[in-house]
N, C-alpha and C positions, 0 to 999 in steps of 0.2 A: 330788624326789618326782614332778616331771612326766614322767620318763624310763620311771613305771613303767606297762606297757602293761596287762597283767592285775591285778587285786585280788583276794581272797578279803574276805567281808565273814561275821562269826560273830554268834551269841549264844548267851548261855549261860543255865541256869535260877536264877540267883540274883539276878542283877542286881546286885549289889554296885557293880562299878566302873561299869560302863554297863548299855544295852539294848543296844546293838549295838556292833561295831566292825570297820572297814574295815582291812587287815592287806596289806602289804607281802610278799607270799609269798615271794617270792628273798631277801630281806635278815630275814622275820620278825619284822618291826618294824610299829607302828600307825599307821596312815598321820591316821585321823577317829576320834573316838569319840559316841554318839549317848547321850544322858542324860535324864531325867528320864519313861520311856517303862513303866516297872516289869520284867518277865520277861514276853520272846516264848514262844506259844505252838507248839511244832514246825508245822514246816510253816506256817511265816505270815509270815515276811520276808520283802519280796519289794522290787523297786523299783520306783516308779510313771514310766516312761518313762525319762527321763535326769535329772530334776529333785527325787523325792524319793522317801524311804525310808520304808517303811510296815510297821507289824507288828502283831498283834491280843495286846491285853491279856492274863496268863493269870490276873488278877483281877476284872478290871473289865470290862463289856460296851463297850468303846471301842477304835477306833484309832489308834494311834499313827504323825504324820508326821510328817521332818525336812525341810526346802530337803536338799540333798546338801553346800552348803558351811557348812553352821551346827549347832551342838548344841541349838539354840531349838526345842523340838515347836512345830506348827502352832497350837492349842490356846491357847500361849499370844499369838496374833491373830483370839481368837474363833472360829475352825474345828473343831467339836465332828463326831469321826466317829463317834457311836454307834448299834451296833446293837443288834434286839431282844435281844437273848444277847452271853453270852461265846462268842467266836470259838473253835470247833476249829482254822481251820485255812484259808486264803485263797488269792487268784490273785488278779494283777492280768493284760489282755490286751496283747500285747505293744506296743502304741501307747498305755496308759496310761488309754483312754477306759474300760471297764472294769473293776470288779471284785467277782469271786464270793467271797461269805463262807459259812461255813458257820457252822450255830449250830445244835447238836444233830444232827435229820435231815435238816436243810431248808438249803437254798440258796439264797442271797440273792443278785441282781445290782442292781448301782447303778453310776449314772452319775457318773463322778466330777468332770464341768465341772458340772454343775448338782446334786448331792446326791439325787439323787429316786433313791425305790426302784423298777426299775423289774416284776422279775419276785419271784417266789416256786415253787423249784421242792420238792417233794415227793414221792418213790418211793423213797426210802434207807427201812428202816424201823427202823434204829439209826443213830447217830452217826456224822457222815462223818470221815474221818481225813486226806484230803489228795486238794486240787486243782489239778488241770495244765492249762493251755489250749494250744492247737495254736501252733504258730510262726505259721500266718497270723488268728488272732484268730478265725475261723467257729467255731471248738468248744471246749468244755472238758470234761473227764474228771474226776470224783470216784470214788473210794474208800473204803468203810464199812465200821464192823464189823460189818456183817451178808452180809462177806463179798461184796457186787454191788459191778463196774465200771461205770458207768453214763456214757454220750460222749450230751453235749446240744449241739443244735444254737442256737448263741446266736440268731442273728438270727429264727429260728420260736419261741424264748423271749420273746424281749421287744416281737416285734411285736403290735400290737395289732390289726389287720385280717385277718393271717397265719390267724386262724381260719377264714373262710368257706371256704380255699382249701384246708388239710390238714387232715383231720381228727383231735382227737389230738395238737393241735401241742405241746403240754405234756408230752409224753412223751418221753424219751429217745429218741435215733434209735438205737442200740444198747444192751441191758444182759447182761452178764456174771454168769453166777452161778456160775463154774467153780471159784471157794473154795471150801473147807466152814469156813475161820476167818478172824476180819476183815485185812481188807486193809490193810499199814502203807502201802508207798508206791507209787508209781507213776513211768512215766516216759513222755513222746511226744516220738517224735523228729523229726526234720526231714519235710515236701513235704505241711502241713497237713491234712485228713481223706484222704491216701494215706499217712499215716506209719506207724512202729510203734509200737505201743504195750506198756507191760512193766508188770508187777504184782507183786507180791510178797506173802505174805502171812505168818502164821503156823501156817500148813498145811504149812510148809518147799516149796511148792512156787512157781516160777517161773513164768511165762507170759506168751507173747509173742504180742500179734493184730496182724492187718493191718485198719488203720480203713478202706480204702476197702471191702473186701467183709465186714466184720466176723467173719469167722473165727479159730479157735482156730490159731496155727503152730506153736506147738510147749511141751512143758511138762516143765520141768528139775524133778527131783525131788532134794533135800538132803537131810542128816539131822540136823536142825536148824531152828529157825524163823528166817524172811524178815524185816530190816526195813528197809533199805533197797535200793534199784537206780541205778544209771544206765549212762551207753553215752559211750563215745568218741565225737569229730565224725565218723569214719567209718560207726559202728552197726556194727562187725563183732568189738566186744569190748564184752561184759556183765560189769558188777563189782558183786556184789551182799553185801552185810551181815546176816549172822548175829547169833542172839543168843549166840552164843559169843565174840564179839570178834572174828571173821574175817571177812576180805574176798576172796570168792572173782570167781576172773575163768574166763571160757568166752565162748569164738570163736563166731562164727559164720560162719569163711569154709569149712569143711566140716558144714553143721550135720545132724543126724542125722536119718535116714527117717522113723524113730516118730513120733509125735505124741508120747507120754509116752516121756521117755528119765531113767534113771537113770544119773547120774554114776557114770563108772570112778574106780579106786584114783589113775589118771594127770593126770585133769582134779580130781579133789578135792582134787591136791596143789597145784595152781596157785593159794596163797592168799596175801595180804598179811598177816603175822603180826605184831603188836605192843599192841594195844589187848585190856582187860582185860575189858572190859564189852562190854554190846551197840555196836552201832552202830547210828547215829540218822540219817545221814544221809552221803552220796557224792555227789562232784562230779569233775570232769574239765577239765583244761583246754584249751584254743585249740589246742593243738599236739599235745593228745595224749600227753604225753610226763608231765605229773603228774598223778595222783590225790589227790583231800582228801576226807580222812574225818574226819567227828566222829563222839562216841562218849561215851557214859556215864560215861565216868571223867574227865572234865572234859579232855581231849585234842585236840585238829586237829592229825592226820598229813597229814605231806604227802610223796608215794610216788614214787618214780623209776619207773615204769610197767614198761621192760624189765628192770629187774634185779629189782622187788617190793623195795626198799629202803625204807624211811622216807630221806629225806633234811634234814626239817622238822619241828621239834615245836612247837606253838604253845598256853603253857601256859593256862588259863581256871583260874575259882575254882568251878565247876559241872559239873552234865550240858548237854553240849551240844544244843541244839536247833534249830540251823539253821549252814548254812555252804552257803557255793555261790562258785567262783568266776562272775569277769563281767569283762566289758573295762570300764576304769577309766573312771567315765564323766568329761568334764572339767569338770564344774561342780565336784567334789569339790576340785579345786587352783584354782578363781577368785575373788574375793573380792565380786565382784557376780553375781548369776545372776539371769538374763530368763527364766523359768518357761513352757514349752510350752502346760501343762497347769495351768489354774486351777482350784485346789481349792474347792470349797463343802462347804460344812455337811451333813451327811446328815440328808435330811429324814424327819420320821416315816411318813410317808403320803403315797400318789400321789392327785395333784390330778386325780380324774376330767372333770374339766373342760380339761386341759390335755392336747394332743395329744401322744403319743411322736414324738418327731425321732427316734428310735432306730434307725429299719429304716435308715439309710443306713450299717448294718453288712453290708450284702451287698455283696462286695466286686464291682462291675461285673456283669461275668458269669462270677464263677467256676467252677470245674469240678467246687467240692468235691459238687455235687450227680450228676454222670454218670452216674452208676448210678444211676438209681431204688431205693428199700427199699418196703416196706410199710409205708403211713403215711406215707410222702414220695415226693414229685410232683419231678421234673425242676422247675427253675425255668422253664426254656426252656419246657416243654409246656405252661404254666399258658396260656389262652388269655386275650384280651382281653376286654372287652363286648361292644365292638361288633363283634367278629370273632365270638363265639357267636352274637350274635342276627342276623346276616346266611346264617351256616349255617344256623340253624332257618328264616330265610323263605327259603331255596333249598330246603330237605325241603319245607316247607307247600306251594308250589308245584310240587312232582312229584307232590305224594302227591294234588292236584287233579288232574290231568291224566291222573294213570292210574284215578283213578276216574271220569272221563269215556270215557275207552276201555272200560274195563270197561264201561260204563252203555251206548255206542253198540253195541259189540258182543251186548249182551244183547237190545237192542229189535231190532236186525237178524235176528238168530237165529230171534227171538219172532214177529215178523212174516213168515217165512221158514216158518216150520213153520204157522203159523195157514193159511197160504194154501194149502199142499198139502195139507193135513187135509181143506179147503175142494173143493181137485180145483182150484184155480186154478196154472197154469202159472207158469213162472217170469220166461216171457218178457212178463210180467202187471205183473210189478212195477213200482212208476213209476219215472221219471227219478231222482226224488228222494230215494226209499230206495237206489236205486243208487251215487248221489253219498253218501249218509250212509256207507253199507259201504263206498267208497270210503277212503273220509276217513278212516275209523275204522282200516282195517288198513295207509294210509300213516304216522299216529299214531303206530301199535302199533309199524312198523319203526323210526322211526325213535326211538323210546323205547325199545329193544328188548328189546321187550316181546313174548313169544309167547302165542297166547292157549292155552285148556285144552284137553286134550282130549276132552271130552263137544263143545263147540261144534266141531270139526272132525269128529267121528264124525255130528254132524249133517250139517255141510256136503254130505258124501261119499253120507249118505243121499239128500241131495235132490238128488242130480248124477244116483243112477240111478235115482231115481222116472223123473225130468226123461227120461232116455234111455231 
């Protein structure tokens, strides 16, 4: 069993033999089975780092964990993961520190070394259907039935100072309304908020953005509705799930001008034929070389990529509701396992009195901010305190100095003009107004500062009185 590099790990909607189970793909056989957990909700297994396996109730408002090498849930050593709701649909971040739950419209994040809840995020305005986070942990993507992609920037989510500085920080840094029917699933692929992002919905239509500029790239139109996607480790092949039981595949190493392209008679033939029902969900493996699809009729195909064969049938007693490969992690074959990540209790309520340790989710100085949006600031430009308040007493101090010039050059002028009204010469004036109008347009040069023109239309006046 330790020979084998990749796993497929399933669940199904009955529960009968288990909640989950780890699956030998080349050989077909079950490697772990995970029991006493009831039936995963789609879209909700997931693993919490390399240590254990976690899925949301589809009865009960609770989570379900296992260690990776034991059938024992967590639960049963006091560790109660409950949330306010029955879970649609989860993410854990790829280091295992957190995880996003969904419970109707609303999205929950929690820290999973210490239990506390730390955000609540709110703009879906129907129930969300499945959550992605980016391979470097800065962001996470939901999709709802009200048809919005919505990409949240975690670390401006769950900081708690982050308000003085963005305004709005509770707001998605990107939302998508380019459905018109809810969105089943989602995909982000690899180089964190510079990745792609794919959608899929029940509009039969496809669509691919680019998360660093948040634009629309392109949008494949089917004849039929959307319920699953994903993409090879290249990204340059899309294989996406019908509610007809087909799996279609389409390139992207020529991909088309239009923004909206309708598939030819040639790219629609390009599909994985065997599955009776919908499909629920599509994965890919390490090499490229297999596809695994589950699917409604209680089935996991597993596909030979270049011929579109089935090569693999992996029988369940239900509709399936999760399947993803993953590299095998090795706690599953050890018979002791030293745990990364300590689980706690999910607490009811954050302790306003307890500071969030959380912001040390920005990872250094990441890049995923370089582009400035609307409503997010560069990190880098954010200025310091005391770097602001040494700017404003460099202003306060020029903005004396030139109203000092201003004020000498006024009373020079003033007394300038008074004296020739008078019939007093110029060659009258003392030492000492000399020296002020001196002083005053050395000042002025070297502030460079020119004065107005009425005070030089006088100057000129009293040069030809004077002559």
């Amino acid at each position: 069993m330790t020979s084998c590099v990749e796993v497929a790990i399933t669940s199904e909607g009955t529960g009968q033999l288990w909640s989950a189970c780890v699956w030998n793909p080349r050989a077909g056989t079950t490697l772990m089975t995970y029991k006493g957990g009831g039936v995963a909700m789609p879209r909700s297994l997931c693993l919490l780092g390399a240590d254990y396996l976690m899925l949301s109730d589809q009865t009960r408002p609770i989570l379900q964990a296992w260690p990776l090498n034991s059938q024992t849930p967590v639960f049963s050593k006091g560790i109660r993961l409950v949330c306010p709701g029955i879970v649609n649909c989860m993410a854990v971040s790829p280091d295992g520190n957190y995880c996003v739950t969904a419970v109707a419209e609303k999205l929950h994040v929690w820290q999973m070394s210490t239990g506390r809840h730390l955000a609540v995020a709110v703009r879906h305005f129907q129930s969300v259907n499945c959550v992605k986070f980016t391979d470097d942990g800065s962001h996470f993507v939901s999709g709802g039935e009200d048809g919005c992609v919505l990409v949240w920037a975690l670390a401006y989510l769950i900081s708690e100072n982050v308000g003085d500085i963005v305004f709005g920080h509770t707001e998605p840094r990107y939302m998508f309304s380019d459905h018109a029917l809810p969105v089943k699933d989602l995909y982000v692929g690899h180089g964190g908020i510079r990745a792609r992002l794919i959608s899929v919905s029940a509009d039969r239509t496809c669509k691919l953005y680019d998360l660093a500029s948040g634009t629309l790239l392109l949008s494949l139109i089917y004849d039929c509705g959307l319920t699953a996607v994903t993409m090879d480790l290249t990204e340059m092949e899309v294989f996406i799930g019908g509610v007809d039981g087909l799996i279609y595949q389409f390139g992207l190493h020529s991909p088309p001008r239009m923004r909206e392209y309708y598939l030819s008679k040639e790219q629609k033939a390009k599909t994985f034929s065997g599955h009776t029902k919908a499909i629920s969900c599509l994965s890919t493996s390490k090499d490229g070389l297999t596809l695994l699809s589950g699917s409604l009729d209680a089935c996991v195909m597993l596909w030979h990529i270049p011929s579109r064969q089935c090569i693999k049938l992996l029988q369940h007693k239900g509709p399936i509701t999760n399947a993803f490969f993953t590299i095998a992690p090795k706690n599953i074959f050890s018979e002791e396992i030293k745990p990364s990540i300590i689980l706690q209790s999910f607490k009811k309520g954050t302790d306003v009195n307890e500071k969030n340790a959380a912001v040390s989710v920005r990872n250094k100085e990441s890049n995923w901010y370089e582009e400035p949006d609307e409503g997010y600031d560069n990190l880098k430009h954010i200025p310091a305190a005391k770097q602001e308040q040494v700017d404003d007493n460099a202003l306060k101090e020029q903005i004396v100095a030139l109203r000092k010039i201003n004020s000498d050059l006024y009373n020079f002028a003033k007394k300038s003009i008074l004296q020739t009204v008078n019939g007093t010469s110029n060659h009258d004036v003392t030492q000492e107004e000399k020296s002020e109008a001196s002083y005053a347009e050395s000042s002025c040069s070297e502030s460079s500062w020119k004065p107005s023109k009425k005070i030089g239309k006088k100057k000129r006046k009293l040069n030809k009185r004077h002559y």
